[in-house]
N, C-alpha and C positions, 0 to 999 in steps of 0.2 A: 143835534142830530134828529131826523126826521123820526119818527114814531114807527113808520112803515120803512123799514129801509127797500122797495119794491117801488115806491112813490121815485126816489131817489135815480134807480136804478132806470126809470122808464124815459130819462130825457138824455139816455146815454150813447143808446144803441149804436147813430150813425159814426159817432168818434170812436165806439167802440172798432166798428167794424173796419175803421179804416185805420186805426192803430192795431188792432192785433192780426189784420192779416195783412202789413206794411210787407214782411217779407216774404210771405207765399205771394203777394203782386212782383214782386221786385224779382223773382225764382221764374213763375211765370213768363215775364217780360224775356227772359234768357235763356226757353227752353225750347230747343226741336224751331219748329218752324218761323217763330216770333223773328228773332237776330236774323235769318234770312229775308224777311220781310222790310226790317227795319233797315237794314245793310242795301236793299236795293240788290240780292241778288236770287229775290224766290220768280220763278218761271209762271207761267201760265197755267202747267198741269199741277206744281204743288200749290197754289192757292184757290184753283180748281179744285183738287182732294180736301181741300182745309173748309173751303165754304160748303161741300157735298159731307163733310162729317158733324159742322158746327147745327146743319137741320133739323138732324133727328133730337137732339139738344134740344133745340130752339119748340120743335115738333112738342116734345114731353114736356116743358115746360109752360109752354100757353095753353099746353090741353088742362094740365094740373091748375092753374093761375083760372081758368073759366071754372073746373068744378070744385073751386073753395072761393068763386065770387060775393058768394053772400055771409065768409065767416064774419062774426061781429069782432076779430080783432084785426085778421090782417088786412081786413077787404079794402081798408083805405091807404093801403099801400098796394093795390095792382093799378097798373098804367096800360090802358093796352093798348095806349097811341104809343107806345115801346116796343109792340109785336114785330117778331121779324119775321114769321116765315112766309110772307108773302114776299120781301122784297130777296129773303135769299134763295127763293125759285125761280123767279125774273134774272137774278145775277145767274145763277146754273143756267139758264135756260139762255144767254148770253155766252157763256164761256164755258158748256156744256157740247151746245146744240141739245136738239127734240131729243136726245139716248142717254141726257143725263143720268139720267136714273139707274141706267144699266152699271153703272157704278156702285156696288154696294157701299154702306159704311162699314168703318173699320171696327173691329171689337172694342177699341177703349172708346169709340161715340158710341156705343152701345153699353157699354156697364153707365156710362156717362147718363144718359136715358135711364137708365132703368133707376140709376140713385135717385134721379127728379121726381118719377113715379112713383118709389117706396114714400116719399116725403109726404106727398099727400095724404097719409096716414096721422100726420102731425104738421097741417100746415104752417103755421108759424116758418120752419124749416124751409119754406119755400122763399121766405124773405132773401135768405143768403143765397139762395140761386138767383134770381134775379137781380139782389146787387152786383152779384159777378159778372154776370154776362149783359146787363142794360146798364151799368156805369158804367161799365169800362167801353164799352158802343159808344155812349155819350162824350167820353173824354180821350184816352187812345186811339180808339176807332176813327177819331175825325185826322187826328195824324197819318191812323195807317191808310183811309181812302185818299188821300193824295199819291202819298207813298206807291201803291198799288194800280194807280191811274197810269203815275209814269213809268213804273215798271213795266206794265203791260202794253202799256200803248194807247188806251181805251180813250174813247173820245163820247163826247160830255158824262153822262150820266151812266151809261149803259155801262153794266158788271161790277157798279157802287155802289148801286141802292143802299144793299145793306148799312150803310153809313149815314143815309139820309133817314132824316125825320119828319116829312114834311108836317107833323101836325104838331112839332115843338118850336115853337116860334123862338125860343129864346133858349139854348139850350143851357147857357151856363146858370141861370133863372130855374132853368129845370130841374139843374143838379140837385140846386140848394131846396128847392122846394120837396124834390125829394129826399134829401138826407132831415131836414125839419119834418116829412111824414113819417119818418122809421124814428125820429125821436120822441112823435107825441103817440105812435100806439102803442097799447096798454097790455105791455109784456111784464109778466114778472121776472127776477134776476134768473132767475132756473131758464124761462123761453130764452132771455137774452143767451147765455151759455149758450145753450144747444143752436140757436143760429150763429154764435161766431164759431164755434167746431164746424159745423154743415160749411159756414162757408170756406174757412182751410180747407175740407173736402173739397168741394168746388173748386176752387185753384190747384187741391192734386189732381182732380181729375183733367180740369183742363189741360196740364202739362204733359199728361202723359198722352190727351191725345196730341197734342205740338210735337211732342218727342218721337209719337208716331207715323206721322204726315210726315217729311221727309223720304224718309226709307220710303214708304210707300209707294211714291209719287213716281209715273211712269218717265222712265229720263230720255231725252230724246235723241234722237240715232246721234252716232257719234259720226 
């Protein structure tokens, strides 16, 4: 047995994190607006409502990832050729028009926001939001922008973006090189802990705003 059981603990994280939140993904996957998406039967207006709530997310979260750029433990795990909120205001600004914005977001992308924000108080914490929402871009995502192409009708690129990477040439190369960066930073078992909690938070959060993208979504005249 290792002398430091924290030595032990620091080459664990990425299996950590995708065995102990196996079934907040898999809940996830089956909640609110996902099954409609994956089923081929979500509309224009609720993937419309779903990408206008996933910003302010994406918003809180690369603002937090730029002011803990220079921590000395997690800084070598931010990517910010994984930024999205450029490409998911191009997609609004596609299947918006110019008055997206006149769209508020819904309250659960705002408590959603606001968790990402608290985090920056204890960056480490910020590991598990961005596994959530840049792995699962990297590996579902590439499913669901097909899936969403042909639903909507969309021709080549335009109200995708969000699925494209152009600065990841290889992304399943990118996976693994990202799950080998969350194994070599230098977490103790306590940091490890509190990012696998933060990121089941992360997966409630996301659900509950899936759960509340539907309802939402304006239905169109009968």
């Amino acid at each position: 047995m290792s002398p430091n059981p924290d030595l032990d603990a620091m080459s664990q994280l990425a299996d950590r994190l995708r065995l102990e939140t196996k079934s907040s993904h898999h809940r996830a996957e089956r909640t609110g607006v996902m099954p409609l998406l994956l089923a081929g039967k979500a509309d224009r207006a609720t993937y419309f409502l779903l990408i206008r709530n996933l910003l302010p997310v994406y918003q809180a979260l690369e603002r937090a990832l730029r002011s803990v750029a220079q921590d000395p433990v997690i800084s070598g795990g931010i990517y910010p050729e994984l930024w999205r909120e450029p490409a998911l205001v191009a997609d609004l600004e596609v299947l918006g028009g110019p008055s997206w914005s006149d769209t508020a977001p819904l309250p659960e992308a705002l408590r959603y926001a606001a968790r990402i924000e608290a985090a920056v108080e204890r960056p480490v914490l910020l590991l598990a939001h961005a596994y959530v929402r840049y792995l699962g871009d990297l590996s579902g995502g590439q499913v669901l922008k097909r899936l969403v192409r042909s639903q909507l009708g969309l021709e080549g690129e335009d109200g995708t973006s969000f699925y494209d990477f152009p600065a990841v040439a290889d992304i399943d190369a990118f996976k693994t090189k990202y799950r080998e960066t969350l194994n070599r930073l230098p977490l103790s078992s306590a940091d490890q802990d509190a990012v696998i909690a933060e990121a089941i938070e992360a997966f409630r959060l996301n659900m509950d705003l899936f759960d509340a993208v539907p309802s939402a979504a304006p239905r169109p005249p009968s």
